[in-house]
C-alpha positions as CSV (number, residue, x, y, z in Angstrom):
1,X,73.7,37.9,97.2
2,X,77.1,37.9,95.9
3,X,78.3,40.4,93.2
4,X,76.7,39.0,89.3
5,X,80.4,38.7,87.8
6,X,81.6,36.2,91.3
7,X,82.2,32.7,89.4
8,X,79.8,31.3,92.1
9,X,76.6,32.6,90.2
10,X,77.3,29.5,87.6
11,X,76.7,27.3,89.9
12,X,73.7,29.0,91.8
13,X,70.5,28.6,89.8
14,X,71.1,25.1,89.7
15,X,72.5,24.5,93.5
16,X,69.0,26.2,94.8
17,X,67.2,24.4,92.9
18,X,68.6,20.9,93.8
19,X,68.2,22.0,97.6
20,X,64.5,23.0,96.3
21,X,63.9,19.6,94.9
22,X,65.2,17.8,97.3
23,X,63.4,19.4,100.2
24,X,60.3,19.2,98.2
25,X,60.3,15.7,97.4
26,X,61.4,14.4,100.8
27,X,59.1,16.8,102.8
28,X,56.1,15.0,100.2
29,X,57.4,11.5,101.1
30,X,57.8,12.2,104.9
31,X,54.5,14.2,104.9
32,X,52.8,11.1,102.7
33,X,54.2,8.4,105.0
34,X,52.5,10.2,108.2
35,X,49.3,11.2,107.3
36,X,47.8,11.7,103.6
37,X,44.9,13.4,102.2
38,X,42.4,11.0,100.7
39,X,42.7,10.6,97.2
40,X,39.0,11.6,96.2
41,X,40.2,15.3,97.4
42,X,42.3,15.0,93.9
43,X,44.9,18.1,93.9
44,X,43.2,20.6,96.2
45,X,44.9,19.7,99.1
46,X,47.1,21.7,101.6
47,X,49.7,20.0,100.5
48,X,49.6,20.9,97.0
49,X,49.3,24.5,98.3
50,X,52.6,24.3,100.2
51,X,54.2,22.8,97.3
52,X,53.2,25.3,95.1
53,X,53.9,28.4,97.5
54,X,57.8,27.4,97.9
55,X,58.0,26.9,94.2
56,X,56.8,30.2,93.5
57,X,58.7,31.4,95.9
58,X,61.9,29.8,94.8
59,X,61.1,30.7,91.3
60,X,60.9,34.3,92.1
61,X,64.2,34.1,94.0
62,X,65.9,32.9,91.0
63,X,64.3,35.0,88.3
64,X,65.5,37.9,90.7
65,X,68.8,36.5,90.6
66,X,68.9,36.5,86.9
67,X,67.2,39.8,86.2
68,X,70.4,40.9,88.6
69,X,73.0,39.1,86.1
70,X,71.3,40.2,82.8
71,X,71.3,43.8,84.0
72,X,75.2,43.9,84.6
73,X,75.7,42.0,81.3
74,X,74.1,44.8,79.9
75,X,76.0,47.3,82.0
76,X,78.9,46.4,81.7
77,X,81.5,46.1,84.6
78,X,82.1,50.1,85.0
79,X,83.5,50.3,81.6
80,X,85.4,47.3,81.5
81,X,84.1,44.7,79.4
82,X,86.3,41.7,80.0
83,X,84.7,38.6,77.8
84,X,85.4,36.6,81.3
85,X,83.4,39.5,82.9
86,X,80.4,39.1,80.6
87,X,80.9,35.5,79.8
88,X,80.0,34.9,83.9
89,X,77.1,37.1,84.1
90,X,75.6,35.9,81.0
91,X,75.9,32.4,82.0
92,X,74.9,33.0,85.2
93,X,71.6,34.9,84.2
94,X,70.9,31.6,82.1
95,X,71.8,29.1,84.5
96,X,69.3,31.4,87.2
97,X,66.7,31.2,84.1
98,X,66.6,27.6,83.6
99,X,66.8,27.1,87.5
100,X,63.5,29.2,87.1
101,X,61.9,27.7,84.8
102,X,62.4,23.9,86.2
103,X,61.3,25.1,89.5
104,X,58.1,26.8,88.2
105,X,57.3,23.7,85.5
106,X,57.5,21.1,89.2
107,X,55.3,23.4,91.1
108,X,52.6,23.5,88.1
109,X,52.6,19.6,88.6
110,X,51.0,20.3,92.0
111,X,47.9,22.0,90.2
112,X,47.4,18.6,88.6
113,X,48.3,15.7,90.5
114,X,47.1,14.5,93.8
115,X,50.0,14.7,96.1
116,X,50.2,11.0,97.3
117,X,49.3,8.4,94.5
């Protein structure tokens, strides 16, 4: 991972979670098109399993991410507090957060939906 003040961790949270969406959706629609689970099995399916495994997975990744950010906001950069120092690391922790939270809130869906409707 690179350092929490790099100006990349802005766009982070949100760039592994498109990749995590994307992936997720077209591995469902390939997966789907090839062979689905019957509808009667409703959610329980391996499927849903898989889809909720990466999510946790990713979600875990990014909280990591932002726990990593929050701590050098609150750390400081060894004693020097630049606002552009803190302004990246706290937006970055956010970014990371709401990259979380997304990711977690689409792999709850999977405890309620059958995959292929």
């Amino acid at each position: 991972m690179l350092s929490p003040y790099h100006p990349m961790q802005l766009a982070f949270g949100l760039i592994i979670w498109i990749v995590w969406f994307l992936f997720k959706y077209g591995a469902l629609a390939l997966i789907c098109e090839l062979s689905p689970p019957p509808v009667e099995q409703g959610p329980v399916t391996w499927i849903n399993a898989a889809l909720l495994a990466g999510s946790l997975v990713v979600t875990s990744l990014l909280l990591y991410w932002a726990n990593n950010c929050w701590r050098a906001a609150r750390a400081g950069n060894g004693g020097n507090t630049e606002s552009i120092d803190q302004f990246i690391v706290r937006l970055g922790a956010g970014i990371n957060l709401l990259g979380a939270i997304v990711t977690f809130s689409q792999g709850v869906v999977s405890l309620l939906l059958p995959p292929c409707l």
